[in-house]
C-alpha positions as CSV (number, residue, x, y, z in Angstrom):
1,X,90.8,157.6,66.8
2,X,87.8,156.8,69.2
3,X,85.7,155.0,66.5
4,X,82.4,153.9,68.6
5,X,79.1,152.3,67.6
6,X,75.6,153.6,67.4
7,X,76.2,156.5,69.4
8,X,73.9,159.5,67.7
9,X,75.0,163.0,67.9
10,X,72.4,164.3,70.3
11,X,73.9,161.9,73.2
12,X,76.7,164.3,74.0
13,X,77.0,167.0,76.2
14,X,78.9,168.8,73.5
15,X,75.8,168.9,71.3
16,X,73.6,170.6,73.9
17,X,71.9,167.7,75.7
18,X,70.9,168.8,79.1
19,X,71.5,165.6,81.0
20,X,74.2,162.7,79.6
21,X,77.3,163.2,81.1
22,X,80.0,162.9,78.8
23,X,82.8,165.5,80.6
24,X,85.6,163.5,78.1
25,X,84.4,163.8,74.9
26,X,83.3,167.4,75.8
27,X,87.1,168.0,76.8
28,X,88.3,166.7,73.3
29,X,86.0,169.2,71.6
30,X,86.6,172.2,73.7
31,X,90.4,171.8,73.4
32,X,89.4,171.3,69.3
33,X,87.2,171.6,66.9
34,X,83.5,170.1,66.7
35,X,81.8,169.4,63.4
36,X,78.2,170.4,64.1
37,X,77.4,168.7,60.7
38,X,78.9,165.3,60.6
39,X,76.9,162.6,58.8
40,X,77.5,158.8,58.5
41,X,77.9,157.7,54.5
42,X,75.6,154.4,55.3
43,X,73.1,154.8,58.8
44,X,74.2,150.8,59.7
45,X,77.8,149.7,61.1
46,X,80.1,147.8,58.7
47,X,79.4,150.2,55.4
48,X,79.8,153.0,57.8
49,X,82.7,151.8,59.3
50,X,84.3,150.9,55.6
51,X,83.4,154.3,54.5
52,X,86.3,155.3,57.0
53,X,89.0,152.6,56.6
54,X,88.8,152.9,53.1
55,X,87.4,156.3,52.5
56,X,85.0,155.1,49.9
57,X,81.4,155.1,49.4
58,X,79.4,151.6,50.0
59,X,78.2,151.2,46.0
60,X,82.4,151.5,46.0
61,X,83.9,149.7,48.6
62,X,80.8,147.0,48.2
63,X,79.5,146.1,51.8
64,X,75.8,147.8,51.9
65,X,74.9,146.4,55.5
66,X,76.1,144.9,58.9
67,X,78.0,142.0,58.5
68,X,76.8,138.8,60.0
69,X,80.1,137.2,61.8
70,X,79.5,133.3,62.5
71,X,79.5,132.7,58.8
72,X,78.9,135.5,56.2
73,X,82.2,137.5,57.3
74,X,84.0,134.7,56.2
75,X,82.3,134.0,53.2
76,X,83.5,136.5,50.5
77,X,86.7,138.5,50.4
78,X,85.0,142.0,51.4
79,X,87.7,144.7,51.8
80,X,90.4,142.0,50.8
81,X,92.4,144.2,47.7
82,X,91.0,147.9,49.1
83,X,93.6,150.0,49.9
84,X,93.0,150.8,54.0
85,X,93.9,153.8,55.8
86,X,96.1,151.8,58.0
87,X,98.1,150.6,54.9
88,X,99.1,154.2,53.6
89,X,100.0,155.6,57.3
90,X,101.8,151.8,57.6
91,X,103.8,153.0,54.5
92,X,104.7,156.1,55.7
93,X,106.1,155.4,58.8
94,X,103.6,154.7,61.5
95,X,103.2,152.2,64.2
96,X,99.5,151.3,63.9
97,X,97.1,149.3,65.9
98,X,93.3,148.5,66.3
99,X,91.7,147.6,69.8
100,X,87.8,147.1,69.4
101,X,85.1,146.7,66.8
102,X,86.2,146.2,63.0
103,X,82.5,144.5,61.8
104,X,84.5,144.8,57.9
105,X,84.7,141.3,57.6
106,X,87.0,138.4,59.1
107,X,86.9,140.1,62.7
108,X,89.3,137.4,64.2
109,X,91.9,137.8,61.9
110,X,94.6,141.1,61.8
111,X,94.3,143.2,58.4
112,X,96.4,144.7,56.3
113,X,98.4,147.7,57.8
114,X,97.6,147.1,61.5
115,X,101.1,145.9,63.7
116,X,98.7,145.0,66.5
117,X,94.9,143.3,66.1
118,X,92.5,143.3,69.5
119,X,89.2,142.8,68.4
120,X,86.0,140.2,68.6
121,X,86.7,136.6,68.2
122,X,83.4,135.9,67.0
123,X,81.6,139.1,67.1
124,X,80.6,141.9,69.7
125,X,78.5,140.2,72.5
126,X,78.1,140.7,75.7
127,X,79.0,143.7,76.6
128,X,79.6,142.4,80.3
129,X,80.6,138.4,81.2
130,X,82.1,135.9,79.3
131,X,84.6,137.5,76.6
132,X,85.7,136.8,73.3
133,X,88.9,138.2,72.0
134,X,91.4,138.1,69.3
135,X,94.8,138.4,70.0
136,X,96.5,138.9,67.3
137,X,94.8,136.1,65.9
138,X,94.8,134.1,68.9
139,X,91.7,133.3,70.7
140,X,91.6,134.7,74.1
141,X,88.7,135.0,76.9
142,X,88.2,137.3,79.8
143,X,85.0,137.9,82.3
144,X,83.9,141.0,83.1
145,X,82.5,144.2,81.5
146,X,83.6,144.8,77.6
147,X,85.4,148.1,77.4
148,X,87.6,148.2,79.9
149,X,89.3,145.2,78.4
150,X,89.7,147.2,75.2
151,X,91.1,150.8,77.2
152,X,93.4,148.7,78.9
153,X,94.6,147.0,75.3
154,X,94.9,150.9,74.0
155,X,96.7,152.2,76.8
156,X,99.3,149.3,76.7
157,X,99.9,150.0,73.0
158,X,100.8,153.2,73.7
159,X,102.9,152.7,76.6
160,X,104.8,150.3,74.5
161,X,105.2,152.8,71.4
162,X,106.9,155.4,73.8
163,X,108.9,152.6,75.8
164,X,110.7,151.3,72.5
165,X,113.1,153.8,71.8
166,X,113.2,153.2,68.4
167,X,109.4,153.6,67.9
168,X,109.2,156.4,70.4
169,X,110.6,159.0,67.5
170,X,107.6,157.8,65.3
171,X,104.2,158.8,64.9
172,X,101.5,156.2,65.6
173,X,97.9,155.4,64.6
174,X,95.5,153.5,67.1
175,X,91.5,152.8,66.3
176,X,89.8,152.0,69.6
177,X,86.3,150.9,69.0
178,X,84.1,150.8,71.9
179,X,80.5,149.0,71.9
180,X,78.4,150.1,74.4
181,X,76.1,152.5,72.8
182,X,75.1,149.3,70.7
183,X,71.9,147.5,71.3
184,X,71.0,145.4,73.8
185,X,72.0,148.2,76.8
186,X,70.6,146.1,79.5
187,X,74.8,145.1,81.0
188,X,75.4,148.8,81.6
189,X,77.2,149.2,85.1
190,X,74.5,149.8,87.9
191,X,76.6,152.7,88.9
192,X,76.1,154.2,85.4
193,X,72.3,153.3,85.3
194,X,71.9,155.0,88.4
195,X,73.5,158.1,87.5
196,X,70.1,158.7,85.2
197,X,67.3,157.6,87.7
198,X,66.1,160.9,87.9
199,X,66.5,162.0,84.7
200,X,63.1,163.3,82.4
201,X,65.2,162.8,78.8
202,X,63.5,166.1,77.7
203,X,65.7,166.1,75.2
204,X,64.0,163.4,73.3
205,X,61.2,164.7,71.4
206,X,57.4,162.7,72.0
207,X,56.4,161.8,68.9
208,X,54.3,159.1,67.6
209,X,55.7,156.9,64.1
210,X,54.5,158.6,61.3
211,X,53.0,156.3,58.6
212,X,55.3,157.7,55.9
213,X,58.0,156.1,56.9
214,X,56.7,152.5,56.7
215,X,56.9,149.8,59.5
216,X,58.9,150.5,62.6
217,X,61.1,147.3,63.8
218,X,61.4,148.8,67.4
219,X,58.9,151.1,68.6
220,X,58.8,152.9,71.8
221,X,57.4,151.0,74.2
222,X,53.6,151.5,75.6
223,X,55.0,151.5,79.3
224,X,56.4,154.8,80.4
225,X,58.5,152.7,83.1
226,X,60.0,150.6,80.6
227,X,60.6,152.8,78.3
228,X,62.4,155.3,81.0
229,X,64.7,152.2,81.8
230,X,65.8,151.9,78.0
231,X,66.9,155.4,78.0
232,X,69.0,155.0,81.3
233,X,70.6,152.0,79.9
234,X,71.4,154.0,76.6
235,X,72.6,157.0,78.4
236,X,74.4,155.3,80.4
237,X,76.2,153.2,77.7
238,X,77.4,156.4,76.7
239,X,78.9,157.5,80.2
240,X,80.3,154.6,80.4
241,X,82.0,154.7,77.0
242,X,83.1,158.5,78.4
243,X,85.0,157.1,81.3
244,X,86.9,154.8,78.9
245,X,87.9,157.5,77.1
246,X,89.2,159.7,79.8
247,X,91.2,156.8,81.0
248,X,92.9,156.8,77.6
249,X,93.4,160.4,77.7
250,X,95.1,160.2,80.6
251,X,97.3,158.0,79.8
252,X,98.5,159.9,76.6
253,X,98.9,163.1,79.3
254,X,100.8,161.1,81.6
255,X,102.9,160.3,78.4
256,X,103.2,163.8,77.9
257,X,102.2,163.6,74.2
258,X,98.4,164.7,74.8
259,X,99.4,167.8,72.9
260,X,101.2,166.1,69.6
261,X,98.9,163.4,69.6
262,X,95.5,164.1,67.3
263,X,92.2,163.1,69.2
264,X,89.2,162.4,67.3
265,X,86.0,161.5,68.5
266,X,83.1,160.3,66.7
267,X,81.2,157.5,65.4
268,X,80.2,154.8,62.6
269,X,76.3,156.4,62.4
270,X,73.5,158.1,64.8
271,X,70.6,156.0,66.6
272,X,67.1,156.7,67.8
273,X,66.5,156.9,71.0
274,X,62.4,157.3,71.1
275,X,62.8,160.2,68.2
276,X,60.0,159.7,65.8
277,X,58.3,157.0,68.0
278,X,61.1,154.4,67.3
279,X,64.4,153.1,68.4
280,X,67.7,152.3,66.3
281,X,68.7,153.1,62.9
282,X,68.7,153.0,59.4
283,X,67.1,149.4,59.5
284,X,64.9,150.2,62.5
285,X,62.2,150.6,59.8
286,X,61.0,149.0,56.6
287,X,62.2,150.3,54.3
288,X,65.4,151.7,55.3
289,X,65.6,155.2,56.6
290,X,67.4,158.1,56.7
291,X,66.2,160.4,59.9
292,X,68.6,162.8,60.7
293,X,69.3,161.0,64.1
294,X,70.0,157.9,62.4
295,X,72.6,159.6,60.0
296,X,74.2,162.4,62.3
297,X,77.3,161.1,64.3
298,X,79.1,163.4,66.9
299,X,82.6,163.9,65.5
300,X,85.4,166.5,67.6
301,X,89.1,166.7,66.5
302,X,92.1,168.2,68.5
303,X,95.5,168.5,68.0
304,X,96.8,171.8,69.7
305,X,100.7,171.2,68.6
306,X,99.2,170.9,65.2
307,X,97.6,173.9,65.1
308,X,94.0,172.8,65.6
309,X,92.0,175.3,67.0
310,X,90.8,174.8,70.8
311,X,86.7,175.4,70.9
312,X,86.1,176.1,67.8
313,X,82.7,175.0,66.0
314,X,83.0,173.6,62.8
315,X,79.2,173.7,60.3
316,X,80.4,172.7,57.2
317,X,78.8,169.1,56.1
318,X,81.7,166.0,56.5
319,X,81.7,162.4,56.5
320,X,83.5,159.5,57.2
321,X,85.3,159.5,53.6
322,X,86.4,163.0,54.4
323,X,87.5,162.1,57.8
324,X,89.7,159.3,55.8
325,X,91.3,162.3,53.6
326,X,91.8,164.9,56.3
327,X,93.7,162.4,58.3
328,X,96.2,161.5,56.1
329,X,96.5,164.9,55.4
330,X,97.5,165.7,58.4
331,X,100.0,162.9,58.9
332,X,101.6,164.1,55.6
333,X,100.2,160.2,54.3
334,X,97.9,160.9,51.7
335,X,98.1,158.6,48.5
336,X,99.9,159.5,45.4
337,X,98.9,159.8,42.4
338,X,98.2,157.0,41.0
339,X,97.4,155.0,44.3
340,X,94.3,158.4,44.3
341,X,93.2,157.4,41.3
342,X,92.4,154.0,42.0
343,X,91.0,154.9,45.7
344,X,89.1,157.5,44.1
345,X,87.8,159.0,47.6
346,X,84.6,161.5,47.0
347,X,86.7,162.8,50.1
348,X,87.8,165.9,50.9
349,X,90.1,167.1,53.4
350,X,89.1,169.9,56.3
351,X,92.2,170.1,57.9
352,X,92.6,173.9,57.2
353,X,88.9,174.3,58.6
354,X,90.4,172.6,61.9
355,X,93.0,175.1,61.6
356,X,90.8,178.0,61.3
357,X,91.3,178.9,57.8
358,X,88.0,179.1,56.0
359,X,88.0,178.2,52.2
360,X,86.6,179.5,49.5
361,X,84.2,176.7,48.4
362,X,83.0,173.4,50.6
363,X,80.0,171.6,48.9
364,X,76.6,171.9,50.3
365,X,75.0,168.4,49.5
366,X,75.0,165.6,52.4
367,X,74.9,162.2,50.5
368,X,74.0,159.2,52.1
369,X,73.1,155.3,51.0
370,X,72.0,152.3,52.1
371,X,71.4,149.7,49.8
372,X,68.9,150.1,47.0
373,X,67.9,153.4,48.8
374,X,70.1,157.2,48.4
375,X,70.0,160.1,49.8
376,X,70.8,164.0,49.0
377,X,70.4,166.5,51.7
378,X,70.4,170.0,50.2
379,X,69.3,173.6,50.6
380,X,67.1,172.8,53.8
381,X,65.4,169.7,51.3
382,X,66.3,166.3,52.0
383,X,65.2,163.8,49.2
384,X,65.6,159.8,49.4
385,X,64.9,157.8,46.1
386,X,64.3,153.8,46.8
387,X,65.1,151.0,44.2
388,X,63.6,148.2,43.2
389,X,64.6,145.0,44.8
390,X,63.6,142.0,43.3
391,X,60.0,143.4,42.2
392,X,60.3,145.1,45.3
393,X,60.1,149.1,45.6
394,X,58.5,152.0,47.7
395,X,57.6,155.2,47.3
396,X,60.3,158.3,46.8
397,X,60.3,160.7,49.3
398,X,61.0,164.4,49.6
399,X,61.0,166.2,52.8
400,X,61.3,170.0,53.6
401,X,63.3,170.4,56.7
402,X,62.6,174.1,57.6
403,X,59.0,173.5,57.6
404,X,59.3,170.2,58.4
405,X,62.2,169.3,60.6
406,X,61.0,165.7,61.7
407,X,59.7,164.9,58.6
408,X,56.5,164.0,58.6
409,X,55.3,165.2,55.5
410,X,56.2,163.3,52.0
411,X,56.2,166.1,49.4
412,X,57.7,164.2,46.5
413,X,54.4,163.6,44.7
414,X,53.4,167.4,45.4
415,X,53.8,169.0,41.2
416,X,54.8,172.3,42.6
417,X,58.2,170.8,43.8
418,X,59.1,168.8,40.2
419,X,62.1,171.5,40.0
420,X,63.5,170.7,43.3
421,X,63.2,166.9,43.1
422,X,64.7,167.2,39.1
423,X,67.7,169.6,40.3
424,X,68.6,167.2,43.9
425,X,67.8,163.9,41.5
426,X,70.4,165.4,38.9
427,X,72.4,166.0,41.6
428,X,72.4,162.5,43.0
429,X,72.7,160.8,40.0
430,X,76.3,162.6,39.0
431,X,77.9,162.0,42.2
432,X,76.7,158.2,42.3
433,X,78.1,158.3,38.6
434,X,81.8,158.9,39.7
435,X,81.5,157.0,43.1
436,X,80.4,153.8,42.4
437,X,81.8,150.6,40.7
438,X,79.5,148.3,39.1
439,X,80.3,145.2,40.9
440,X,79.8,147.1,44.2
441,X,76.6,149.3,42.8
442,X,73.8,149.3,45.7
443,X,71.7,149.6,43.1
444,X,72.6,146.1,42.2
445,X,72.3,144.0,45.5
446,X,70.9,140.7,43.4
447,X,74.1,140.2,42.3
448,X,76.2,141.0,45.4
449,X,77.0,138.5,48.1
450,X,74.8,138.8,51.2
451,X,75.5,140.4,54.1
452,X,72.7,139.5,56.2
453,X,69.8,138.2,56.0
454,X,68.2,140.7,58.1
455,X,68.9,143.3,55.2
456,X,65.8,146.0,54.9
457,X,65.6,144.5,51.4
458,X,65.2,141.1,52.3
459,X,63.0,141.6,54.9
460,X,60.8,143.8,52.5
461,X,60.7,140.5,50.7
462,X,59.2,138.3,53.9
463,X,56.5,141.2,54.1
464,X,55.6,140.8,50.7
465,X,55.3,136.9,50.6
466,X,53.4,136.9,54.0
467,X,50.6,139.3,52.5
């Protein structure tokens, strides 16, 4: 499970950009199936990524923005009493292991379920020089570019699965988080830089920050040159993430278990790369947002011995809480009854999409949150309804995607579409009402510990006190 950070959807050859060069992650979706509509539950990193370990929403599972390491990861319990995806395939049977980027809190220290822990000791940075690790637990350090230490971490857990005879004859489960395609990009290799000098990035729209959508945090920059040079650096991070990822592929071939082994691909949420005017994601604006790069991640799944089928194209809407679901599905793990009940996962599982059978019904809404802000994507409409935080708010919005696919236009206050916001509103509300718990309720965050301080919320704060 290639589990990655910030790397949108349109970064990837497999996707139809013109010019990144990601032959790897192209190879897992031609020899399986890609989801053309896979969406983040929360466009930031740790409620993202929780969405996926625990295969619950954020206003469930309760952490509602990136984590900050040196002191607020230790300071609550987070996921501490969640049931994780590594604890249910742990319990039925597997040998499990995470190399990479966690961000759910406590990053040093292994979690429940996981035989081996490789992750930050502190927290991601740099991506090249002096590193960081955990060990188990144990504080390690290492120079030298990031990921490779991580691909050569995931390629020694497998080697040691198969080696063990006794562990050979059991299935395994390995996150490998890479960080790369996370801001800053400026310690990409030069070789991977250079591989984009001469590239015109026409697949990023021109487009100037539309008003609507509040303040951008990190607009494009003024200086074509400069703004060329972030682009290579992001490109590149993804290239560079690519040949990590072939590495590890070829060590599962060379184990000859590339065919029994499922690959997935994908990411914790999308980023901006220049779309709409603006870099990053979710909180690259105040207040939050929910742009379609910022909430589209690239997700591709093969498993030929498991009947997966090779180059298929896959347009039903997914998410990480389904991706949680359909895996334990397929490793015949999924919870029992009772242990459901208590997960309560809005998840679903598309493993008999990934096999080619179509089913009768798959639901149409995309529903998203971050904070005191949701989201309902549905029937080419995409409406996002803000909270109040502390005597805080801003305005609703409703967008209409076929007429207005980069959103530029804020219909909600237009009369003639009352039916549409009533019906997607109703809609919201019901799915919000099963899928949330009260102490975990984004619509709550005054009574929730922080995460950052950096929150969209809290910074919305600092705007209003300065003016």
């Amino acid at each position: 499970m290639f589990l990655t950070d910030d790397h949108g959807q349109w970064l990837q050859q497999s996707y139809g950009n013109s010019e990144v060069k990601t032959p790897n992650m192209e190879r897992i979706a031609r020899h399986g199936v890609l989801m053309t509509n896979a969406y983040t539950t929360c466009p930031v990193c740790s409620p993202a990524r929780a969405s996926f370990f625990t295969g619950r929403m954020p206003s469930q599972h309760g952490i509602h923005d990136w984590i900050e390491e040196t002191r607020q990861a230790y300071a609550y319990p987070w996921l501490k009493g969640q049931t994780l995806i590594s604890e249910l395939l742990k319990s039925a049977g597997y040998h499990t292991g995470l190399v990479g980027k966690w961000h759910c809190g406590e990053e040093r220290i292994p979690h429940p379920g996981f035989d081996t822990w490789f992750s930050f000791w502190v927290n991601q940075y740099p991506h090249a020089g002096r590193q960081n690790f955990s060990d188990n637990g144990k504080h390690i350090t290492a120079d030298g570019l990031q990921s490779p230490f991580f691909t050569e971490r995931a390629i020694q857990f497998l080697k040691s699965h198969y080696d063990d005879d006794k562990m050979a004859h059991e299935p395994f489960f390995l996150v490998v988080g890479y960080t790369d395609t996370h801001s800053p990009h400026t310690l990409m290799p030069d070789d991977m830089v250079a591989e984009y000098r001469d590239a015109t990035f026409r697949d990023i729209p021109r487009e100037k920050f539309s008003k609507v959508h509040g303040i951008p945090l990190c607009p494009v920059y003024d200086d074509p040159e400069k703004e060329d040079r972030r682009r290579q650096e992001y490109y590149a991070a993804a290239s560079t993430i690519d040949r990590e990822v072939g590495r590890v592929l070829e060590a599962l071939e060379s184990l000859g278990q590339m065919e029994n082994t499922i690959v997935v691909y994908t990411s914790d949420h999308g980023l901006n790369g220049g779309h709409h005017g603006m870099w990053e994601k979710g909180n690259g604006t105040i207040p939050q947002n929910f742009f379609e790069e910022s909430i589209r991640t690239p997700c591709a799944i093969a498993w030929p011995g498991g009947g997966v089928v090779s180059g298929l194209a896959s347009d039903i809407p997914v998410n990480h809480c389904d991706l949680f679901v359909t895996l334990l599905d397929a490793a015949g793990a999924l919870p029992d009854e009772q242990d459901a009940h208590r997960i309560n996962s809005p998840g679903c599982s598309y493993l008999p999409y990934l096999r080619g059978k179509s089913q009768s019904e798959w639901r149409d809404d995309v529903i998203c949150e971050y904070g005191n802000a949701r989201m309902i994507k549905n029937d080419g409409y995409k409406l996002i309804l803000r909270y109040p935080y502390r005597g805080v708010n801003f305005p609703n919005e409703l967008y209409d995607l076929k007429a207005d696919p980069r959103e530029t236009t804020n219909l909600y206050e237009e009369p003639r579409y009352g039916k549409v916001i009533r019906q997607m509103t109703e809609r919201l509300n019901s799915y919000f009402s099963k899928y949330s718990i009260p102490a975990h309720n984004g619509l709550h965050l005054e009574t929730q510990p922080m995460m950052t301080p950096d929150s969209p919320w809290l910074e919305a704060l600092k705007l209003k006190a300065n003016h």
